[in-house]
KEKE-3310 file (N, C-alpha, C; in steps of 0.2 Angstrom, whole numbers, plus 5000, padded with zeros to 4 digits):
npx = (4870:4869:4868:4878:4883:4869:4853:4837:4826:4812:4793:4787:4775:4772:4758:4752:4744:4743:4754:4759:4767:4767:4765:4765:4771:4772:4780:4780:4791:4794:4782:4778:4789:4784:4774:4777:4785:4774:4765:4777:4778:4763:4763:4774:4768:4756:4762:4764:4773:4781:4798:4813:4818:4833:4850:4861:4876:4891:4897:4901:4910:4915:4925:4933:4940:4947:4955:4963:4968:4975:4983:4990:4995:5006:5013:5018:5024:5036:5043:5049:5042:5038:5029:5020:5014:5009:5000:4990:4987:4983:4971:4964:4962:4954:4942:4938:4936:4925:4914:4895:4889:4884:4891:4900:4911:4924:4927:4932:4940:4950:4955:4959:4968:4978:4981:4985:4997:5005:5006:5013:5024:5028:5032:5042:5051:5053:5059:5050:5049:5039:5027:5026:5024:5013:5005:5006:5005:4992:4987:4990:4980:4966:4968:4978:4982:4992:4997:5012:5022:5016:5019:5032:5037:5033:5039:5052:5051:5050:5062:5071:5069:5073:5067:5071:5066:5053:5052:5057:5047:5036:5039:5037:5026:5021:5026:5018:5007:5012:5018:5036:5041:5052:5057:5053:5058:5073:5074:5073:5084:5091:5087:5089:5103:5108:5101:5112:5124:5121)
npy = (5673:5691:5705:5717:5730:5734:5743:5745:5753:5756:5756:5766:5775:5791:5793:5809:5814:5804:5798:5788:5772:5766:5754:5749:5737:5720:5713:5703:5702:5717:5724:5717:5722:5738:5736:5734:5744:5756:5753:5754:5769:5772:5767:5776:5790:5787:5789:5798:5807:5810:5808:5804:5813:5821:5816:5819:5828:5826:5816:5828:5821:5808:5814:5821:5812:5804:5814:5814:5800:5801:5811:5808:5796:5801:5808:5797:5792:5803:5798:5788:5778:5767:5756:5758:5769:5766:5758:5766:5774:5763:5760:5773:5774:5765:5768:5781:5772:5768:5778:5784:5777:5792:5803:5815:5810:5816:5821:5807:5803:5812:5810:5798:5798:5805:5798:5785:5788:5793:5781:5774:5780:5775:5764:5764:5768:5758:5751:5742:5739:5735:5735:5749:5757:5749:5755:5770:5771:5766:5780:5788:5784:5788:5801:5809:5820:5834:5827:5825:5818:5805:5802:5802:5795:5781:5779:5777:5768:5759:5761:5756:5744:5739:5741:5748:5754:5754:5763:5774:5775:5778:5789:5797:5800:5805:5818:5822:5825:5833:5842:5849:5845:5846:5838:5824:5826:5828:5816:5808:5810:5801:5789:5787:5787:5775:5766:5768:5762:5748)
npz = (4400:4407:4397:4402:4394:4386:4387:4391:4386:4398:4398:4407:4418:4428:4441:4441:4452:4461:4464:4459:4450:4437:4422:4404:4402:4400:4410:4422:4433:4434:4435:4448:4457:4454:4460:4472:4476:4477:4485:4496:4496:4497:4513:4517:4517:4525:4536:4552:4554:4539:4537:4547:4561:4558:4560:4575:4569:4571:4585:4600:4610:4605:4596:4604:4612:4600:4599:4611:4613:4602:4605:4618:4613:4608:4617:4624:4611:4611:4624:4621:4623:4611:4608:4618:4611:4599:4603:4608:4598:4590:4596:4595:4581:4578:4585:4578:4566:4570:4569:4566:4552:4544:4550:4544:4531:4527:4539:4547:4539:4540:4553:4552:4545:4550:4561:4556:4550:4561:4569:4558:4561:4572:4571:4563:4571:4578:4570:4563:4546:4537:4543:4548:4533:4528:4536:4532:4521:4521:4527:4518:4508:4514:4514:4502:4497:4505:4514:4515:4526:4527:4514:4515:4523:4519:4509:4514:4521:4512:4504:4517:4518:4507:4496:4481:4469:4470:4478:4476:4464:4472:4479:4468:4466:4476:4474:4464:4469:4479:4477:4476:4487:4500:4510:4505:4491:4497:4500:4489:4481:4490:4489:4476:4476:4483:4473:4463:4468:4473)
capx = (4874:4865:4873:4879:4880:4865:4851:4832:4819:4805:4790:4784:4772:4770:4752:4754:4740:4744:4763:4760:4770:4763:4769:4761:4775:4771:4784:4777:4793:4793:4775:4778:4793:4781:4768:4779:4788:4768:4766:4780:4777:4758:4764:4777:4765:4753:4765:4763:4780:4786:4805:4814:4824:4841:4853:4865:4880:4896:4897:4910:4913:4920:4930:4935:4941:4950:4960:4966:4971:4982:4990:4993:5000:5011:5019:5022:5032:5042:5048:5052:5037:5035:5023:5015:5012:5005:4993:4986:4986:4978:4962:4961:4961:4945:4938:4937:4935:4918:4910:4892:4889:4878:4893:4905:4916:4931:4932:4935:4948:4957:4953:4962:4975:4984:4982:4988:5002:5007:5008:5019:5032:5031:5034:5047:5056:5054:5063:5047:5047:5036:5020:5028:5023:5005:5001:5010:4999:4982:4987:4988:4973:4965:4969:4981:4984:4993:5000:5019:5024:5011:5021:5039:5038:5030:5047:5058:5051:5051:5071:5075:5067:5078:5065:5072:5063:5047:5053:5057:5040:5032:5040:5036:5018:5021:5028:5016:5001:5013:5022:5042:5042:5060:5060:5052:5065:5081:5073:5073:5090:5097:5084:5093:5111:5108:5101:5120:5129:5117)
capy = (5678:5699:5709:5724:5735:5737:5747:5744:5760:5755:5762:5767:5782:5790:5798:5818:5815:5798:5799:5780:5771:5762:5753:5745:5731:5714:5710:5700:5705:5723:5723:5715:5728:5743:5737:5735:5751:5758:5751:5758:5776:5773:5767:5782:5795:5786:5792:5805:5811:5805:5808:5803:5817:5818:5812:5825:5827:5824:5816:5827:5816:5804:5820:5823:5804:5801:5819:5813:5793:5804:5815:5803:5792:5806:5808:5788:5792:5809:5797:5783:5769:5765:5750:5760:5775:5762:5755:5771:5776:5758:5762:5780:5772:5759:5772:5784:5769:5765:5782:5781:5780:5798:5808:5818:5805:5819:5821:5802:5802:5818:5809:5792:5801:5808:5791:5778:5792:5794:5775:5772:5783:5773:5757:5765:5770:5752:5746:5738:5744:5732:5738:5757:5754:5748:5761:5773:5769:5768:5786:5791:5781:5792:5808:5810:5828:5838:5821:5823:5814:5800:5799:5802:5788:5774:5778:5778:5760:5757:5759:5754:5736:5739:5740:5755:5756:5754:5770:5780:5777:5780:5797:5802:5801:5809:5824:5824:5826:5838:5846:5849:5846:5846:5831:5820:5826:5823:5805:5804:5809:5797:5783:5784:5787:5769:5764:5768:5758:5745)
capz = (4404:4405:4393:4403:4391:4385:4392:4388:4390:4400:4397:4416:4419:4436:4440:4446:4457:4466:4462:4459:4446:4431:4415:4400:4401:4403:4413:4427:4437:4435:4440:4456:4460:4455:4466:4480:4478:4477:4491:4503:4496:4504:4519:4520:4518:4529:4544:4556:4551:4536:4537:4554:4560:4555:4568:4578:4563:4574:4592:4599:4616:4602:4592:4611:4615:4598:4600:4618:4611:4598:4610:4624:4609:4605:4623:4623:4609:4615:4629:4618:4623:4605:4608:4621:4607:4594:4605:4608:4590:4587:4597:4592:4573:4583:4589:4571:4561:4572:4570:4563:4543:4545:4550:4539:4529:4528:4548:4547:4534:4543:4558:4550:4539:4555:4566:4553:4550:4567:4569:4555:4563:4579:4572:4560:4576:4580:4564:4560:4541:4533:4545:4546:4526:4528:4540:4527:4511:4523:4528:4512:4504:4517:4513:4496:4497:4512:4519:4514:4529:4526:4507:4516:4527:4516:4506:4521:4525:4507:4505:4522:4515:4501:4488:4478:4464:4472:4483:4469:4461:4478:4480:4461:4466:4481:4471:4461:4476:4485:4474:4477:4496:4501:4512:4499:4487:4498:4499:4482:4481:4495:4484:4468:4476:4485:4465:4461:4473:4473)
cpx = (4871:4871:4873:4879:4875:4858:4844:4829:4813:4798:4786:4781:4772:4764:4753:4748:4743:4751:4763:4764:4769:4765:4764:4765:4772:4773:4782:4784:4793:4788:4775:4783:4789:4776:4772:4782:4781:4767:4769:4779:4770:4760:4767:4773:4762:4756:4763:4768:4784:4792:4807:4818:4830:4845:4860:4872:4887:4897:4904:4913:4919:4925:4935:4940:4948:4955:4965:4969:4977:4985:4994:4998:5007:5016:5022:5027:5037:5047:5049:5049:5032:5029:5019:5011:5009:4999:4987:4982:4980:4971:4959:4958:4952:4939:4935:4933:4926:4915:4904:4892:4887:4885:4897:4913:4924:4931:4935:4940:4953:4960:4961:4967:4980:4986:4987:4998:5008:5010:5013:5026:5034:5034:5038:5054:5060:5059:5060:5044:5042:5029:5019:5025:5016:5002:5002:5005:4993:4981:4985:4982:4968:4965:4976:4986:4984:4996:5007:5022:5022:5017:5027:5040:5035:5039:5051:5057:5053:5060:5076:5075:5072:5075:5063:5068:5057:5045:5055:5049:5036:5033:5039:5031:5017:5022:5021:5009:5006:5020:5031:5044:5048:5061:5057:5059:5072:5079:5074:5079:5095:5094:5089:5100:5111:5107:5105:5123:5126:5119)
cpy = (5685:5700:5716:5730:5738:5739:5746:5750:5754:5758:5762:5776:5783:5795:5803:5815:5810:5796:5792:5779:5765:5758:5750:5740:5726:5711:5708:5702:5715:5726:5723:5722:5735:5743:5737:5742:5756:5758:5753:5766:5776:5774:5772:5790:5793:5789:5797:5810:5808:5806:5808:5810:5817:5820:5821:5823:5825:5825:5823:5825:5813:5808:5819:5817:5803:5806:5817:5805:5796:5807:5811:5797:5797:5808:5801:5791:5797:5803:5790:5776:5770:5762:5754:5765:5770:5758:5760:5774:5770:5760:5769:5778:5769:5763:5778:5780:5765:5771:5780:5783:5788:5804:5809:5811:5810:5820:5814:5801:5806:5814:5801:5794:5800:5800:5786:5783:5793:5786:5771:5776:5780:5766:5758:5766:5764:5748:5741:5741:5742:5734:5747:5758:5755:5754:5769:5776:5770:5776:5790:5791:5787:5798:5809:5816:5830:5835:5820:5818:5806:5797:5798:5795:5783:5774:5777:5770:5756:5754:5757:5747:5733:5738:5746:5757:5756:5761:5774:5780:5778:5788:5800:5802:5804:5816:5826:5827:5831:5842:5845:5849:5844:5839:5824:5820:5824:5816:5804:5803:5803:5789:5782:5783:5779:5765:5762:5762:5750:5740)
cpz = (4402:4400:4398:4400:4387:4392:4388:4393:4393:4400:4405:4414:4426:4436:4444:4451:4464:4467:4462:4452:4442:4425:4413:4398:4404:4407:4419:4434:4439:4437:4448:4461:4460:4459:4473:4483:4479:4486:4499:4500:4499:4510:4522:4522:4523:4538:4546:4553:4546:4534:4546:4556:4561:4560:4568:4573:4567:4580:4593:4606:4611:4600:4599:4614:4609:4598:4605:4617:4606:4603:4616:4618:4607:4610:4623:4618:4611:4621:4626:4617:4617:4603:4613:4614:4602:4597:4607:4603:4589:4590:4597:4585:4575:4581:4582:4567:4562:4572:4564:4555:4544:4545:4545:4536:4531:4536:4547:4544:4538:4547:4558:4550:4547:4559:4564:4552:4555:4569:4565:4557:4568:4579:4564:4566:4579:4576:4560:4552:4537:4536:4543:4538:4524:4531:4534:4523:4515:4525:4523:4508:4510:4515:4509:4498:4503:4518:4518:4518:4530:4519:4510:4518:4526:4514:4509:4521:4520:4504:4510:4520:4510:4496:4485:4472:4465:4475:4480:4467:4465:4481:4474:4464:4473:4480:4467:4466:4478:4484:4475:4485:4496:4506:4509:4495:4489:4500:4493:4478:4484:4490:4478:4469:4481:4478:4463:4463:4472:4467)
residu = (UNK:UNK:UNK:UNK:UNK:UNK:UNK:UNK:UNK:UNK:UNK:UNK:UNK:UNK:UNK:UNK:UNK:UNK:UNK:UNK:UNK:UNK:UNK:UNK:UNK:UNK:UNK:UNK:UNK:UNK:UNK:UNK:UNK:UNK:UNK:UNK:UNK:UNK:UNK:UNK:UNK:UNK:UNK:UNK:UNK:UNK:UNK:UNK:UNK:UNK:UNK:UNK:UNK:UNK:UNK:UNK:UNK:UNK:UNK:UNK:UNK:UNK:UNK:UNK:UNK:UNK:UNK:UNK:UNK:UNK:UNK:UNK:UNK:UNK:UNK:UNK:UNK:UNK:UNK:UNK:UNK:UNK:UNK:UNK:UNK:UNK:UNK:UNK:UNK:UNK:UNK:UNK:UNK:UNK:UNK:UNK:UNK:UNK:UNK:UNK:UNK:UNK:UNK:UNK:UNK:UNK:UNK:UNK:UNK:UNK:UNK:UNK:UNK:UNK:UNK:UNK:UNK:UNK:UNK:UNK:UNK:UNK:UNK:UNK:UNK:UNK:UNK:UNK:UNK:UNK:UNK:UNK:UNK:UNK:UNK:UNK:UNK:UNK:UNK:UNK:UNK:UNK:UNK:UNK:UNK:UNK:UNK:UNK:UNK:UNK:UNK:UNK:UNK:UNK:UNK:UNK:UNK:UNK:UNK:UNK:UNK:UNK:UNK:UNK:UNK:UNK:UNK:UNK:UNK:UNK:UNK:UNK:UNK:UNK:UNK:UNK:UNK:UNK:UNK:UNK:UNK:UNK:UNK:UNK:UNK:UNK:UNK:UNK:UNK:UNK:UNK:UNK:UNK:UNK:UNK:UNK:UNK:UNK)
# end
């Protein structure tokens, strides 16, 4: 079994001129990898252009697409077609969660935060508190900070479930990310006065 924690210097050289990379180890595998890696740095240079040009940073058709799957999920709820508003919400989530690696991680987060957020409200409206929940916490994992609503309504789903002491310790750590937010807080109030009774 490696031992992880330990760490062996290598002696490798690289030559200023050829920026090739060299060792006086025996090692018959280290060998093999610095000739390989030798070898794609020729071929790199050998291009016409050695770096590709780097790709246009955020479609915004897509931006344009996932904004209108959000607001159209947003009317569905106003007029109360809950499952219509969560389908909508689901293929804006699709549609964010398929942007290419290359672009900005934080639009995707924002882009998620609000979708999974907005989703749990619709299937909080529904009475479905165990998904209301998941959507909740993937809001949050998302984007931590600035998402009250995200922390409110995991805890909402949490004490509606009946499990108070999990929704107490879901709104301490919602306080602590978002400060003394007022409707955080009178959750926390109505959490522990059910504790009581309970």
């Amino acid at each position: 079994m490696d031992d992880t924690e330990t760490f062996d210097l290598l002696p490798i050289r690289l030559d200023p001129q050829s920026k090739a990379i060299s060792t006086t180890s025996s090692s018959r595998i280290l060998n093999q990898e610095l000739k390989t890696l030798n070898e794609l740095h020729k071929t790199l240079l050998s291009l016409e252009s050695p770096a590709p040009p780097p790709p246009i940073p955020v479609n915004p058709k897509r931006s344009a697409q996932i904004t209108k799957l959000r607001e159209t999920g947003n009317d569905s709820f106003r007029k109360g077609k809950h499952a219509e508003a969560i389908q909508y919400y689901s293929l804006g989530l699709k549609m964010a969660l398929s942007r290419p690696l290359w672009e900005p991680s934080g639009l995707v987060r924002d882009e998620v935060a609000g979708l999974y957020a907005n989703r749990a409200q619709a299937h909080m409206a529904m009475q479905s508190w165990a998904e209301g929940s998941v959507d909740a916490e993937s809001s949050v994992e998302a984007k931590k900070a600035g998402n009250a609503k995200a922390w409110w309504r995991k805890a909402k789903c949490l004490m509606e479930m009946g499990r108070l002491e999990e929704a107490e310790e879901w709104i301490g750590r919602g306080l602590e990310m978002e400060g003394n937010e007022s409707d955080l807080v009178a959750l926390l109030k109505d959490v522990q006065e059910k504790s009581k009774k309970a």
